[in-house]
Every structure is written in C-alpha cells, then in structure tokens.
VEXVEXTI-175503 format. One record per residue (C-alpha): residue number from 1; x, y, z; residue in three letters. Coordinates in steps of 0.5 Angstrom, whole numbers. Example, Ala and Ser with C-alpha at 12.3 -4.5 7.8 and 13.67 -1.06 7.14 Angstrom:
<pts>
  pos      u      v      w  code
    1     25     -9     16   Ala
    2     27     -2     14   Ser
</pts>
This chain:
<pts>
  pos      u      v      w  code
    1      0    -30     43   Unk
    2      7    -29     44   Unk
    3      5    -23     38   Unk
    4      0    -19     41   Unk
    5      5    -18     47   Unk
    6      8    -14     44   Unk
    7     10     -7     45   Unk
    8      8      0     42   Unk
    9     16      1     41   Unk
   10     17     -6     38   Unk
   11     12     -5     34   Unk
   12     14      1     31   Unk
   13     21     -1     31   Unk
   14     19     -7     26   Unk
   15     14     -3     22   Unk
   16     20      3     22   Unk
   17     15      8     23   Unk
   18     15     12     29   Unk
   19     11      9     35   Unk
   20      8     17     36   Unk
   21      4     15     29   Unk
   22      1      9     33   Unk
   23     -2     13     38   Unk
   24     -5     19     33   Unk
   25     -8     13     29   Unk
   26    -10      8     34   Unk
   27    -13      9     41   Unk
   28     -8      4     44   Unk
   29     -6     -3     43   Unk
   30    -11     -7     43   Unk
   31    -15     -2     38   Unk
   32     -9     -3     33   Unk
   33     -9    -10     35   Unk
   34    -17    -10     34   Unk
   35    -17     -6     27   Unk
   36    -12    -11     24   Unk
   37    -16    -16     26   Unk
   38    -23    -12     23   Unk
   39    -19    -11     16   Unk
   40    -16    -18     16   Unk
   41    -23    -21     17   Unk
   42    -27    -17     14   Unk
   43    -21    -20      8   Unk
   44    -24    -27     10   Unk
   45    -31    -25      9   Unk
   46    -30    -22      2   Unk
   47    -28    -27      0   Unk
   48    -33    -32      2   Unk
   49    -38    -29     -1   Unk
   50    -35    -27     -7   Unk
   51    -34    -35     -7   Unk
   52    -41    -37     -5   Unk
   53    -44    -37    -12   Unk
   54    -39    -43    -13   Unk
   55    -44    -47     -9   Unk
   56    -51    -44    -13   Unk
   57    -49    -47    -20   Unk
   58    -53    -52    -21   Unk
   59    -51    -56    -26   Unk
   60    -45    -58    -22   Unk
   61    -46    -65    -17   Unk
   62    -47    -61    -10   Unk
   63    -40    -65     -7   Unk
   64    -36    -61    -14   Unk
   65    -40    -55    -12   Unk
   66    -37    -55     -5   Unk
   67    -31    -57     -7   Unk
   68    -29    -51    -11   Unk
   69    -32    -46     -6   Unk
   70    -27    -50     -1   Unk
   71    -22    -51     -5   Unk
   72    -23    -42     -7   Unk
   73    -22    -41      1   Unk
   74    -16    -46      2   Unk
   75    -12    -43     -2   Unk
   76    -14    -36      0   Unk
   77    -12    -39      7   Unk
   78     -5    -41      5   Unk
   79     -4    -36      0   Unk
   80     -2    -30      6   Unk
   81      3    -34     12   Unk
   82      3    -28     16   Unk
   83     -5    -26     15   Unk
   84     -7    -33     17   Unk
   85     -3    -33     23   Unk
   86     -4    -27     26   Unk
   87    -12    -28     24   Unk
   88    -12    -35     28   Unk
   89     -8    -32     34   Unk
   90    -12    -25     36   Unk
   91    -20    -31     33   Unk
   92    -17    -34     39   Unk
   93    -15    -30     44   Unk
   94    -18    -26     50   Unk
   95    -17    -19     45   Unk
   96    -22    -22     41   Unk
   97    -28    -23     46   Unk
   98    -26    -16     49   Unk
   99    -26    -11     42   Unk
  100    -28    -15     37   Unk
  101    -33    -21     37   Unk
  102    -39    -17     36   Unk
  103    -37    -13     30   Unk
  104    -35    -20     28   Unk
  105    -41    -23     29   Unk
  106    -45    -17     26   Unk
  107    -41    -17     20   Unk
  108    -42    -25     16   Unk
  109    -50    -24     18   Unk
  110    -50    -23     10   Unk
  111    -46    -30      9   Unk
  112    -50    -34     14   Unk
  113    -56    -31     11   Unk
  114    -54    -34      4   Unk
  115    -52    -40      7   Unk
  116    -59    -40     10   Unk
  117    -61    -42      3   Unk
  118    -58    -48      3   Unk
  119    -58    -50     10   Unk
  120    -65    -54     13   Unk
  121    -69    -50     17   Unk
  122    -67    -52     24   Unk
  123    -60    -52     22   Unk
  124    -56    -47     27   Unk
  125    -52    -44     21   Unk
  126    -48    -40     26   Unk
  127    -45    -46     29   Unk
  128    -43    -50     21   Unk
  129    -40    -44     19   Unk
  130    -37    -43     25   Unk
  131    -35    -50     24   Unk
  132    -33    -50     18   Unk
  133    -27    -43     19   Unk
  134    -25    -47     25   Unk
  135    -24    -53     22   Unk
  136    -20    -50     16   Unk
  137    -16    -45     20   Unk
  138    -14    -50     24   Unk
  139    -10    -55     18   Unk
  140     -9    -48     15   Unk
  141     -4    -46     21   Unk
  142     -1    -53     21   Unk
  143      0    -52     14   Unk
  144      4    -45     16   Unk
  145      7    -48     22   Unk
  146      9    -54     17   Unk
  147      6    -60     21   Unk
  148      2    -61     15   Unk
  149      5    -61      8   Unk
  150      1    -57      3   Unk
  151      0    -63     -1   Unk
  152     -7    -64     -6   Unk
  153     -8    -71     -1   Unk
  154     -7    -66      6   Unk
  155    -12    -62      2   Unk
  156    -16    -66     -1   Unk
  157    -17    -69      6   Unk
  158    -19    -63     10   Unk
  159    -24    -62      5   Unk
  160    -28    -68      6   Unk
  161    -26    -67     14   Unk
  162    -30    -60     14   Unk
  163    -36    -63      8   Unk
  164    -38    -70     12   Unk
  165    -39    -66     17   Unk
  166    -44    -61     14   Unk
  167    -47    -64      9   Unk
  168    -53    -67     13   Unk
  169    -55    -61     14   Unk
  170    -56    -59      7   Unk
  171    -64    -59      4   Unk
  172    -67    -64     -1   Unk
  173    -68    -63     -7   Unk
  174    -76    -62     -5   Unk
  175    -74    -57     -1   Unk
  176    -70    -53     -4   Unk
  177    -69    -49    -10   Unk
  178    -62    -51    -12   Unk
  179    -61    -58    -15   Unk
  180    -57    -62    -10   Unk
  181    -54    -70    -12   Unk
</pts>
C-alpha cells in the first residue's frame, strides 16, 4: 500500500512529467490510480481470453490442456515485476472496492462466460476464477518479492495448487462437448 500514498508531486517527480499534466488527465489520485488499474487488468483479461483456447483443444489429456493455459498465465504474471506489483497492491486495497471492483466484475463477464462451458452447472465460476487469480497472484508476488525462487518445481507446484483445487468442478465427458481425460 505504501505505493498508493503517494503524492501527486512524487508522482510526477518519478514520471518527470509536470504534476499540472496529472491534473488535466486524471480527475485526482484515486482516478490515476483506478485508470492504472483499469488498463493493467484489462492487460490480464486480454490475455486469459486470447489463452482460453488452450483449454479446448481436445486432442491434448484435460490436466496438459490446463497446464498450458496456466503455464501461458504464469508467465504473463512474472514477465512484468512492477505491473504484477502494482495490480495485486490496489486488487487488494480499499481503492479497489471504491473506484474499480464493478467495472472489474463487469469486464471478465466475457471469461467467465467461457468458462462456463467447462465448469458443472451448479459451479459458482465467479468464485473459481477468482480463486484461481488469487492463488496465482499470491505465488506470483512472492516470486516478485523473492520468497519463492522462479524455478519449474515452484511452478510446476503452483500449478497443481490451483488444478486440484478446481478440477472438481469440471463436467464429464457426458456432460460436456469438450473431451476430458
């Protein structure tokens, strides 16, 4: 939280921009901070959908087909410290509920949608993907903080973390056009 105290002339000192731009461009801080946010998640959003395809191919076993589109999403996570930083420190902060958690909620409609596909009827997939963020984001900032080493067996067991977790939520074969394992 300690980066979103900060002042307008701190910001634009560590931007060199003249703080006046800030104000012609953002309404006050909490909208510079909300429009940061909005672009980052709509980064995160982007590319979870442009991955989701990964997890329709049905000639790969349905745990591969999950761990490519979580592998494709771990790396996107990790690739940008200061991004996935700042995305998990205003997620997580009263700014969030204030300016941002409905315009949050009403932009990955088109995911969960998609999700909803593979998911059981009577699965909340609201709460599973928001679970399986969460999960990521928090290895992903320990990572970034470097209490977790980036290593294939760090990785390999976040993956398992977030794909036990779910996959009991998955329809059968019967139940679903896509071929599951």
């Amino acid at each position: 939280m300690k980066d979103l105290i900060a002042s307008t002339k701190q910001i634009a000192f560590a931007t060199s921009i003249n703080e006046v731009y800030i104000y012609r461009c953002f309404a006050d801080k909490e909208d510079l901070f909300a429009k940061v946010f909005d672009s980052l998640d709509e980064e995160l959003l982007c590319e979870t959908v442009k991955r989701f395809e990964l997890i329709l191919m049905t000639d790969i076993k349905e745990k591969m087909r999950w761990r490519l589109y979580f592998s494709a999403i771990w790396d996107f996570l990790l690739s940008d410290r200061n991004e996935c930083l700042v995305y998990v420190r205003y997620f997580y902060s009263p700014y969030f509920l204030k300016h941002s958690v409905e315009t949050h909620e009403t932009r990955f409609v088109p995911l969960v949608n998609k999700f909803k596909t593979i998911f059981k009827d009577e699965a909340n997939v609201w709460m599973i993907l928001n679970h399986i963020f969460n999960v990521m984001l928090d290895f992903a900032i320990k990572v970034h903080n470097g209490i977790m080493p980036d290593t294939e067996e760090n990785s390999e067991h976040v993956f398992r973390v977030m794909y036990e977790s779910v996959k009991q939520y998955f329809r059968s074969s019967k139940e679903s056009e896509f071929q599951y394992e």
